[in-house]
LUMKOL-217131 format. One record per residue: residue number from 1; x, y, z of N, C-alpha, C, O, CB in turn. Coordinates in steps of 0.05 Angstrom, whole numbers, plus 5000, padded with zeros to 4 digits. Glycine has a CB too. Layout:
<nukes>
NUKE   pos    npx    npy    npz   capx   capy   capz    cpx    cpy    cpz    opx    opy    opz   cbpx   cbpy   cbpz
NUKE   NUM      X      Y      Z      X      Y      Z      X      Y      Z      X      Y      Z      X      Y      Z
...
</nukes>
This chain:
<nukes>
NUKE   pos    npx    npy    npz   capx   capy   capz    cpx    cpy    cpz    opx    opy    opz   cbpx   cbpy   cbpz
NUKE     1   7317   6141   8867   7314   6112   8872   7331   6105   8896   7354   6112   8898   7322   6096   8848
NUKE     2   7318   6091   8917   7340   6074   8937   7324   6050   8935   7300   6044   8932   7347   6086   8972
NUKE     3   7352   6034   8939   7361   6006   8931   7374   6002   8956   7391   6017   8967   7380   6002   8902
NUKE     4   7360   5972   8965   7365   5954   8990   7362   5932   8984   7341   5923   8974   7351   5957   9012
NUKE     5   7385   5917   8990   7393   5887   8987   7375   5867   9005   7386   5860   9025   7425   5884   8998
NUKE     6   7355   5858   9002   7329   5842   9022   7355   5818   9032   7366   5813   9053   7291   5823   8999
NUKE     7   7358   5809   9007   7370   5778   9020   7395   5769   8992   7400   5788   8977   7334   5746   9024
NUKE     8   7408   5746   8989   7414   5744   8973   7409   5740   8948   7407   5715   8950   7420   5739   8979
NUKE     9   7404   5747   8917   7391   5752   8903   7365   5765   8898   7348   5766   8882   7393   5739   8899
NUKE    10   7373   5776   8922   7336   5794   8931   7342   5825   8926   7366   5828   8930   7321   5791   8974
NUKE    11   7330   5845   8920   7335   5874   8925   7312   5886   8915   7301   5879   8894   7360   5886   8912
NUKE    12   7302   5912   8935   7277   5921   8927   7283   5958   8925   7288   5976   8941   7252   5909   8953
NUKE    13   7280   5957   8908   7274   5985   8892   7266   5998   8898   7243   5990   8892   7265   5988   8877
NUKE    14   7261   6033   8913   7238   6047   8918   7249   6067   8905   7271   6079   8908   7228   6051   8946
NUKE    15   7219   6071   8879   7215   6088   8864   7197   6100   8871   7175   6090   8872   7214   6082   8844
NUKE    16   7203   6138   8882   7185   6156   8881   7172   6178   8864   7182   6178   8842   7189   6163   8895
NUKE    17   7151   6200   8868   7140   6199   8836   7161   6217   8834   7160   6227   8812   7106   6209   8824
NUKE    18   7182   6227   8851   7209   6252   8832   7215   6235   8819   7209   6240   8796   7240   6269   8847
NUKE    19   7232   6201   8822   7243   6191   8803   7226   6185   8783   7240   6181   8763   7256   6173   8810
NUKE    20   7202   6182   8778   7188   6175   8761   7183   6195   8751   7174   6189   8730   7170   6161   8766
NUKE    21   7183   6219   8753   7182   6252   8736   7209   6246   8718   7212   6241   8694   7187   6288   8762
NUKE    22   7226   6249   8739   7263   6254   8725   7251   6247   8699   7242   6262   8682   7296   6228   8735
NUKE    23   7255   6209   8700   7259   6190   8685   7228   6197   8655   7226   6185   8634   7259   6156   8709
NUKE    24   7211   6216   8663   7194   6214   8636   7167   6195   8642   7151   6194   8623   7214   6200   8609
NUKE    25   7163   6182   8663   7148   6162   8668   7131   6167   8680   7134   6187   8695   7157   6145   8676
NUKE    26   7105   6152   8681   7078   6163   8700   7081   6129   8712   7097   6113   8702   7038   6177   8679
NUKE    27   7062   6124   8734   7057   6094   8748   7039   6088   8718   7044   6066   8709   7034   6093   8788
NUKE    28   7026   6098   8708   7017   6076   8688   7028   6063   8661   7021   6046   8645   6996   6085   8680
NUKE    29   7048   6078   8664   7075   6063   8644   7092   6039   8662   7110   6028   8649   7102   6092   8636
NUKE    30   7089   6032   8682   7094   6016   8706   7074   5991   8705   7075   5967   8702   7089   6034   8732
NUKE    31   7055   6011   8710   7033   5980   8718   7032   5967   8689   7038   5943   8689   6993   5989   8730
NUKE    32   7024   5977   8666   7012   5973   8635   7035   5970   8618   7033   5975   8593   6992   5999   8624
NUKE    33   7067   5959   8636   7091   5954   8625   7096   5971   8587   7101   5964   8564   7091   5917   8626
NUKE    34   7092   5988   8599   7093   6002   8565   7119   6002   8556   7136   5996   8572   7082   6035   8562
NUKE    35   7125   6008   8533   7148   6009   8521   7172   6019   8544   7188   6004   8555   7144   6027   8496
NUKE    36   7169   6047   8547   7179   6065   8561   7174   6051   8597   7191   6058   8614   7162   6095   8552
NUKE    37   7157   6038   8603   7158   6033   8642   7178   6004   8628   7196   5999   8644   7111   6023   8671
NUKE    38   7180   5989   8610   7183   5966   8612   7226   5975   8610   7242   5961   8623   7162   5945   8585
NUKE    39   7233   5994   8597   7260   6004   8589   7264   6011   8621   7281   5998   8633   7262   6031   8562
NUKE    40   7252   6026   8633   7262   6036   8658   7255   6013   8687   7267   6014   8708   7247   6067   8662
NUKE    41   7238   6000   8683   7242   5973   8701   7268   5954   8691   7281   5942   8707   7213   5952   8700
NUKE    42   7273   5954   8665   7299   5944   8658   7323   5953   8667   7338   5937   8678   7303   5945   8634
NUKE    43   7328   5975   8666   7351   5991   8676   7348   5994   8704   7369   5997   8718   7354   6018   8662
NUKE    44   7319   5995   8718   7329   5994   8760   7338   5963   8763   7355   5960   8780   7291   6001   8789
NUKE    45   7329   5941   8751   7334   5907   8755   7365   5908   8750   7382   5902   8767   7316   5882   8729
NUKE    46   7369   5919   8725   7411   5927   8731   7423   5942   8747   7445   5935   8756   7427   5942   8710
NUKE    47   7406   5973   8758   7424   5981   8771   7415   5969   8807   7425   5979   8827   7425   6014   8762
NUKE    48   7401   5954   8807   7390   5942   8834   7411   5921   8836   7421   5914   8858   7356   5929   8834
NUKE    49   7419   5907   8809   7431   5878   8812   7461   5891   8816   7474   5876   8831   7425   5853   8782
NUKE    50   7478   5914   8808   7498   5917   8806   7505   5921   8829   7529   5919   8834   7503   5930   8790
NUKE    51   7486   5929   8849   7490   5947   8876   7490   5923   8892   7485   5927   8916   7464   5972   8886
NUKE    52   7496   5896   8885   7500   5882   8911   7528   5869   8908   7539   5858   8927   7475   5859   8919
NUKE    53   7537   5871   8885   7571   5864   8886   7579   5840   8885   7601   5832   8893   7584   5872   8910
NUKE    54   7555   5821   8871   7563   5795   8857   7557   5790   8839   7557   5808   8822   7559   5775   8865
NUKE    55   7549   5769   8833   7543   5759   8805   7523   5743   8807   7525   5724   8823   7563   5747   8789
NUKE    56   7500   5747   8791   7475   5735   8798   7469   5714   8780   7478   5710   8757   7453   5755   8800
NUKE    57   7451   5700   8793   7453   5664   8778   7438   5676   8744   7447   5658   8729   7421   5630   8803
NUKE    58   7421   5695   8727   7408   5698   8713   7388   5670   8698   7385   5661   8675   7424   5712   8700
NUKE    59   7379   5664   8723   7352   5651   8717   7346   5651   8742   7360   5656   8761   7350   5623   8703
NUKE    60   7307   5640   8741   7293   5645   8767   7280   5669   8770   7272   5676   8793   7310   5643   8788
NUKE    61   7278   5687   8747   7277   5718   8746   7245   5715   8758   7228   5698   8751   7282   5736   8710
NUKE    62   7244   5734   8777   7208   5748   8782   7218   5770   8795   7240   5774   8806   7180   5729   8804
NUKE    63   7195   5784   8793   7189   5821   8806   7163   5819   8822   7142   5805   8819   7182   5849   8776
NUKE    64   7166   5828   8832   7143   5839   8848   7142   5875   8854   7160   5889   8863   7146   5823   8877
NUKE    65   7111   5882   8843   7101   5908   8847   7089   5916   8871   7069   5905   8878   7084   5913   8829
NUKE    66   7099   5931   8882   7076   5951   8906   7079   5981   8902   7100   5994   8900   7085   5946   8943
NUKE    67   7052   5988   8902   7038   6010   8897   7033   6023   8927   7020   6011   8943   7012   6002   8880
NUKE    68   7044   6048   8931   7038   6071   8954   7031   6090   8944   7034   6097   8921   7056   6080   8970
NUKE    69   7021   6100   8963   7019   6138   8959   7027   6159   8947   7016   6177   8935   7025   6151   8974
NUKE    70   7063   6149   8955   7081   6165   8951   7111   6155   8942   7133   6165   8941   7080   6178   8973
NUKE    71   7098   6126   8934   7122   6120   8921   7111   6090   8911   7088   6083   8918   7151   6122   8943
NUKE    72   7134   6064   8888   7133   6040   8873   7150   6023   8897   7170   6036   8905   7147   6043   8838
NUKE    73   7148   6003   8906   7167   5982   8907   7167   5963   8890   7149   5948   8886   7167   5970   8928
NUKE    74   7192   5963   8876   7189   5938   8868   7216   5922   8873   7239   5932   8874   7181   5939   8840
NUKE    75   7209   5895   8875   7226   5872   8882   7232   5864   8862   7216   5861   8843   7217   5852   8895
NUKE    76   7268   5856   8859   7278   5838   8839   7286   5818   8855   7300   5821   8874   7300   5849   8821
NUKE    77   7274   5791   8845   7293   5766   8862   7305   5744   8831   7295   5741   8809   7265   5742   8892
NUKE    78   7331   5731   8845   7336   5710   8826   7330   5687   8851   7343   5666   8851   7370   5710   8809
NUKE    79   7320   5691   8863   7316   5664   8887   7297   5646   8877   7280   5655   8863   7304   5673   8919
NUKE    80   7296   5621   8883   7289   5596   8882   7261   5604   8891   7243   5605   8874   7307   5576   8899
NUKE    81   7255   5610   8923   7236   5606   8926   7218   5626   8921   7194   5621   8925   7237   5598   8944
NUKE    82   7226   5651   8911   7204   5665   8905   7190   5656   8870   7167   5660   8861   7215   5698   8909
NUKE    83   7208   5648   8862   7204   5640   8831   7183   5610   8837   7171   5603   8816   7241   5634   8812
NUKE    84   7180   5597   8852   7174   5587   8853   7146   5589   8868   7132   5570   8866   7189   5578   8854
NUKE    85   7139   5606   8880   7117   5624   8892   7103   5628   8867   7081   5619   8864   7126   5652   8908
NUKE    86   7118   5642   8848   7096   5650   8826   7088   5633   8813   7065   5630   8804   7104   5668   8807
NUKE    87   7110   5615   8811   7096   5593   8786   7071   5574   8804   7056   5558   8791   7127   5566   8769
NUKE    88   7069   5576   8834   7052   5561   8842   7023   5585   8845   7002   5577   8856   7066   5546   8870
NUKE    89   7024   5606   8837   7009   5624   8831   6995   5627   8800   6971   5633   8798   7024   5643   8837
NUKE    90   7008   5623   8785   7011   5616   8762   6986   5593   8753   6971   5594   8733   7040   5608   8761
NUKE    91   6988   5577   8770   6981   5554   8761   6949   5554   8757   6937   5543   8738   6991   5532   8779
NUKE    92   6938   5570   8779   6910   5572   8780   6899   5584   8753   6874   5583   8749   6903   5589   8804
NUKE    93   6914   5596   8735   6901   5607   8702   6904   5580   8690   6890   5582   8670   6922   5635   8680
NUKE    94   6917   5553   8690   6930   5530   8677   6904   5515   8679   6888   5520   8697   6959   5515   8691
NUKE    95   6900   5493   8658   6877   5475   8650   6890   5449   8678   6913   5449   8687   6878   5463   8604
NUKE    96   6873   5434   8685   6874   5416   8704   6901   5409   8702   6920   5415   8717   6855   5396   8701
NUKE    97   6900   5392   8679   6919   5376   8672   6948   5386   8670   6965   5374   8682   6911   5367   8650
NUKE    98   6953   5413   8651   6975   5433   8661   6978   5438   8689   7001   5436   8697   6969   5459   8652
NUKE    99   6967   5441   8698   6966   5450   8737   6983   5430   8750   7004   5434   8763   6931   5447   8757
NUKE   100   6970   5403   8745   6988   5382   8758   7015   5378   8748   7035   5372   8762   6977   5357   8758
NUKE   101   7013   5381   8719   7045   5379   8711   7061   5398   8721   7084   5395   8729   7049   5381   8681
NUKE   102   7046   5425   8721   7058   5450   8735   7076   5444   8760   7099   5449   8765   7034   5468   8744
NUKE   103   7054   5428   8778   7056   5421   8808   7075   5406   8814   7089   5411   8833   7034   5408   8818
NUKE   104   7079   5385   8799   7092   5363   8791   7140   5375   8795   7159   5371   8809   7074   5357   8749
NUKE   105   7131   5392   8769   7154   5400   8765   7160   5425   8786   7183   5433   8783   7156   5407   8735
NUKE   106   7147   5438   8804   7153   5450   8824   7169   5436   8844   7191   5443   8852   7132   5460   8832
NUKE   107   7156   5414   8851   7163   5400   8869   7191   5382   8867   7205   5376   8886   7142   5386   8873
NUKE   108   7195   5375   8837   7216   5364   8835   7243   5390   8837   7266   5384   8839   7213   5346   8808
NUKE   109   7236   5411   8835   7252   5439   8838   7259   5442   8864   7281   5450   8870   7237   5465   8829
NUKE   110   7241   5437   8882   7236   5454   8912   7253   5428   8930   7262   5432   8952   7192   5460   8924
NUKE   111   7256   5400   8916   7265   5373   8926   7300   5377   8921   7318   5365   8933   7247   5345   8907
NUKE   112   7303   5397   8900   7338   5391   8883   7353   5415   8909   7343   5431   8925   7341   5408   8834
NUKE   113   7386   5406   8899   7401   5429   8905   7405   5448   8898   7398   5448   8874   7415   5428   8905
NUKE   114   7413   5473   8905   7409   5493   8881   7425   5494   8857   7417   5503   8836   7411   5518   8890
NUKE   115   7441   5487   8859   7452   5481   8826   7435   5467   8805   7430   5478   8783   7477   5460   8826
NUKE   116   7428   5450   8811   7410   5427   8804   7377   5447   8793   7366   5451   8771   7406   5404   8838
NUKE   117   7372   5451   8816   7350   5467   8814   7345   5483   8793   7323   5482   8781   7349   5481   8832
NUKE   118   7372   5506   8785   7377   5526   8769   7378   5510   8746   7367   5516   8725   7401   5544   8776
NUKE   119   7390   5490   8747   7393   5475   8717   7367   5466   8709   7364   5463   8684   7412   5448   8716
NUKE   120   7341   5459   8728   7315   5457   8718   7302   5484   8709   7290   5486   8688   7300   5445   8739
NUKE   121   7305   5500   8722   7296   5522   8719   7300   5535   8694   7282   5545   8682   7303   5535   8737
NUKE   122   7325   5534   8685   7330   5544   8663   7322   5526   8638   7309   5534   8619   7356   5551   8663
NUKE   123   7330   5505   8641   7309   5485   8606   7278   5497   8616   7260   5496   8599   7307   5430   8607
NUKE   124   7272   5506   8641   7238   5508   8641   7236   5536   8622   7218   5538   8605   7222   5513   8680
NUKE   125   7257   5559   8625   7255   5579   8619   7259   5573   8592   7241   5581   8577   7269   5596   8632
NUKE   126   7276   5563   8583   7286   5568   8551   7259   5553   8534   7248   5563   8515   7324   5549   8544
NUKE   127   7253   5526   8547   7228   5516   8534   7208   5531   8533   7194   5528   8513   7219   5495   8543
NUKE   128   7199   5552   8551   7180   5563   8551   7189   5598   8519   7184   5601   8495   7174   5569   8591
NUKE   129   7197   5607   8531   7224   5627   8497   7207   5602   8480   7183   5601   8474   7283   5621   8495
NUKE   130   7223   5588   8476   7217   5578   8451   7192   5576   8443   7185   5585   8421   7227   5557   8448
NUKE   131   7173   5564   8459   7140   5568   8449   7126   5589   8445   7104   5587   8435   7123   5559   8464
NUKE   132   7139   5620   8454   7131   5636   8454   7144   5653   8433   7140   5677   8428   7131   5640   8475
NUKE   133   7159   5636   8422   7178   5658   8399   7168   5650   8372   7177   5661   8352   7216   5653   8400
</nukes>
């Protein structure tokens, strides 16, 4: 695995198929988050987050996958704006009416400070846990 710091709260992962041999893993335990790809994307998001030598906000969580030849990137960010990329991605599976509320509460996110922001973000996260639990 090498691990590079993109930006702040950003770092992208390159997993090749030796590390994915080592570790017991094929790319379709990756893509199809199986028990086993979902334990070892857990443990590169820690050892990705440990390798930049702060302390990260823990909310705002998204990944991003890329698929090569000869190797996985994947992106861990706690940033604002990529979390907010997805959820405006997101939205297009959402019934009309969800979409705009979706839209709605993006915007009041993308308008705050980041403190502020994180403090939306997280009642968005924990409300969402809860409906799902």
């Amino acid at each position: 695995m090498h691990i590079v710091e993109e930006d702040l709260y950003k770092v992208s992962c390159r997993i090749d198929r030796q590390d994915m041999k080592q570790h017991g893993i094929a790319l379709d335990d990756l893509v199809n988050r199986t028990p086993l790809g979902r334990i070892f994307l857990k443990k590169a998001a820690e050892l990705s987050k440990e390798s930049t030598g702060y302390e990260w906000p823990g909310c705002a969580y998204s990944m991003q996958m890329d698929i090569y030849d000869s190797e996985v990137v994947v992106v861990f960010s706690e940033r604002i704006d990529d979390y907010l990329y997805n959820l405006r991605t997101s939205t297009a599976a959402l019934s009309k009416e969800q979409a705009v509320q979706m839209e709605k509460m993006i915007a009041f996110i993308s308008m705050a400070e980041e403190d502020e922001a994180r403090d939306m973000i997280r009642r968005f996260e924990e409300n969402v846990r809860v409906c799902t639990d």
